[in-house]
Each structure stands twice: as structure tokens, then as C-alpha cells.
C-alpha positions as CSV (number, residue, x, y, z in Angstrom):
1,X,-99.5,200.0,125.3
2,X,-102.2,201.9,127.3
3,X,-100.1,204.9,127.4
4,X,-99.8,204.9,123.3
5,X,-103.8,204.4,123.1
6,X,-104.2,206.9,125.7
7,X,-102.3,209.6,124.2
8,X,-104.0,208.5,121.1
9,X,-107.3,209.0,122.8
10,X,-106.7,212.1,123.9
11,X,-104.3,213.7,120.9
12,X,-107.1,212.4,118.2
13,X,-110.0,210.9,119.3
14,X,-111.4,213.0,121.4
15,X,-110.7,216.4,119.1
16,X,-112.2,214.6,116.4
17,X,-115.6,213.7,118.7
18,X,-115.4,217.3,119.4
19,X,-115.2,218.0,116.3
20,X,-118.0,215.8,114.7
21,X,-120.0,216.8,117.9
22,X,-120.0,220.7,117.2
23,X,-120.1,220.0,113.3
24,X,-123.3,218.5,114.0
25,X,-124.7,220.5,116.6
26,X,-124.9,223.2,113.7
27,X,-122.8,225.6,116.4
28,X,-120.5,227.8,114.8
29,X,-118.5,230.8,115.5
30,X,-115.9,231.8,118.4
31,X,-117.4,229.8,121.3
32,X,-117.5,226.4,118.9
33,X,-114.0,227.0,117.7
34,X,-112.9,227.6,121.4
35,X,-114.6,224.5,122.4
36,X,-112.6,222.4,119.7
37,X,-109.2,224.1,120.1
38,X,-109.8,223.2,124.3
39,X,-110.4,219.6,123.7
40,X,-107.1,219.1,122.4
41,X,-105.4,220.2,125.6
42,X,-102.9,217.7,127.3
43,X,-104.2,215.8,130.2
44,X,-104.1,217.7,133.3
45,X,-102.4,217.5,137.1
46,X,-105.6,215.9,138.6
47,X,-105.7,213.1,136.4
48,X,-102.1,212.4,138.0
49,X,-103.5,213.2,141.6
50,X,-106.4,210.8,141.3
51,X,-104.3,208.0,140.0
52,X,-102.1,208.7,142.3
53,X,-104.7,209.0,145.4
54,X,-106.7,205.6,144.2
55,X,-103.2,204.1,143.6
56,X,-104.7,202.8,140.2
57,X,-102.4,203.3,136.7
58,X,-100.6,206.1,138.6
59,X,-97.3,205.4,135.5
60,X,-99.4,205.2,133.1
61,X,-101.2,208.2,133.5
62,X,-98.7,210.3,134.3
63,X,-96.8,208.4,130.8
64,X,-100.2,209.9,129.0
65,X,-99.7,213.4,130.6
66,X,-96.0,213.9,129.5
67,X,-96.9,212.9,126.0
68,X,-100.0,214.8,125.1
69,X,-97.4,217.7,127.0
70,X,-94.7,216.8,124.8
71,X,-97.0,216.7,121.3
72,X,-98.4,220.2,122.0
73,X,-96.7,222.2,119.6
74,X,-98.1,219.8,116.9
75,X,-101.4,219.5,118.1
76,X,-101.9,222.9,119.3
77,X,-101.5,225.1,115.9
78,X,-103.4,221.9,114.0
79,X,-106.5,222.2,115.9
80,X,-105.8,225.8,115.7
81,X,-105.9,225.3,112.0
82,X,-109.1,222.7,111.7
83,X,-111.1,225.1,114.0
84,X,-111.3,228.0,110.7
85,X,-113.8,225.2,109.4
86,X,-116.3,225.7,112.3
87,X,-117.0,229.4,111.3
């Protein structure tokens, strides 16, 4: 279950603070569209290493990393696609 709300959390929730955050802000243009696009990026290596060095959820964050990996060419060209309204 923490790797589903995880994944969730990073695939959705976090984008659409992003999102709502830049939308907000007022910021437009290439840097705010960049910004968006970026925070739906798959969880990176350290995120694995520190798990793995504090021996804490080490399965389930590496569970989290393979799946936001795995729904990238999904989530990738969508945020792509939601970023044209932050011009």
C-alpha cells in the first residue's frame, strides 16, 4: 500500500502542487513550464541509497522508483501537455 500512495504522491500530487503553486505565483513562460514538466520526474537513485543507507523502507522505495520509472511515458508527454497552460 505505501508503494501505490507513494507513486500516487509523486505521479499526481506533487505535479498538481506544482501546478497550483506556479498557477498562483502568477509565473509564466519557459522557466514555469520547465519547473512543472520537472516535478513529474520519477524518483531518483538517492532516494534508494538513503533508504538503503538508514536501512528504513529500502523495498518500498525502491517499489516507488520502478513505478514512477515504469509510468513515464504516460506522465511525461501529459505534463508536457498541461504545461501549454502556464504560458
Amino acid at each position: 500500500m505505501q508503494v501505490v500512495l507513494g507513486s500516487l504522491v509523486c505521479l499526481v500530487v506533487q505535479p498538481a502542487l506544482f501546478f497550483c503553486m506556479i498557477k498562483l505565483a502568477g509565473l509564466t513562460g519557459t522557466m514555469a513550464q520547465a519547473t512543472f514538466v520537472a516535478s513529474t520526474m520519477p524518483t531518483g537513485t538517492p532516494s534508494v541509497l538513503f533508504a538503503q543507507q538508514y536501512r528504513t523502507l529500502e523495498a518500498e522505495t525502491a517499489g516507488i522508483m520502478l513505478i514512477t520509472t515504469i509510468a513515464m511515458p504516460i506522465v511525461l508527454p501529459a505534463s508536457i501537455a498541461l504545461s501549454a497552460y502556464l504560458r
